[in-house]
Every structure is written in structure tokens, then in C-alpha cells.
C-alpha angles and dihedrals in degrees: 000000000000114000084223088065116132086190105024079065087052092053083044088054090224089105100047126230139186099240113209090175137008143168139161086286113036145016126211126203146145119299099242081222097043109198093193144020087270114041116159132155120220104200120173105233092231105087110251113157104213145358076251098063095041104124118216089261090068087060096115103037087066089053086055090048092062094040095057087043085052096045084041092052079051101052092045083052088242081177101155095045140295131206128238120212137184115169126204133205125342090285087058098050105266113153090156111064084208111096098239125161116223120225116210125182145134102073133047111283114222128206149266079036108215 
């Protein structure tokens, strides 16, 4: 894991987090810079940068990764509908070089998003 890390340091537990989920894969907690009622970031605890540099191997870690963001929208009762975001690169929005999915729910989403 890179010692920069923002969540790296959160899997790590020296940055502190309020964890919502988590399994031997993933943890789940608040956006700091929630952009909905409902923000939270699903990571995988093993250190891949971007959606861009997941291997196929990692195949079905990322499908993990969508299954624990829909059973989270259920348990947050996300009913009427929720977004999932991952965002790639700085032209797609990354600011964290840690690949993590957004989960957005608890008001209606509009598009084209951004």
C-alpha cells in the first residue's frame, strides 16, 4: 500500500473513519463532502489506483464492490432510486488515487451529471 494514501490510511485505521460496512474486502463510510442525503464511499481495502489500473483478476473484487453498495442502498432504505459513481483519472473527476464507488441517494439525480 502507498504510504500517500488518504484511504489506504483508513484501511490502515491511522486516519479514522466512521465505518457503516465492512468485510474482509471492502469498507464502507460518509463522503466528507457529501453531495446527497445519502454519500457514502465503498473502497476495497487492497490498494488499486483507478478503475483504469484494475487487472482482470480483480474482476471479481469489483463485483463485490457493487454488491456491498446495492445491499448498502437497501439497508438505507434507497427505495426510490440511488446513483453509483466511480470516477477515473483527473478528467473523470478522481481526487482519491484509491479506486472507490460513490454511493448517492436520498434526492432525484439529474443528467448529464457534472
Amino acid at each position: 500500500m502507498p504510504s500517500d494514501c488518504l484511504f489506504c490510511k483508513i484501511v490502515e485505521g491511522t486516519i479514522p473513519a466512521n465505518r457503516v460496512y465492512q468485510d474482509d474486502l471492502c469498507i464502507v463510510f460518509p463522503d466528507i463532502n457529501p453531495q446527497a442525503p445519502t454519500h457514502l464511499l465503498v473502497i476495497p481495502k487492497q490498494h488499486i489506483a483507478s478503475q483504469a489500473k484494475a487487472a482482470a483478476e480483480d474482476t471479481p473484487l469489483l463485483g463485490h464492490l457493487l454488491a456491498v453498495a446495492a445491499d448498502t442502498a437497501r439497508r438505507r432504505k434507497l427505495d426510490r432510486g440511488y446513483r453509483v459513481v466511480l470516477n477515473t483519472g483527473d478528467e473523470g473527476g478522481q481526487t482519491v488515487n484509491h479506486l472507490h464507488l460513490h454511493l448517492l441517494g436520498g434526492r432525484p439525480m439529474t443528467w448529464p451529471p457534472g
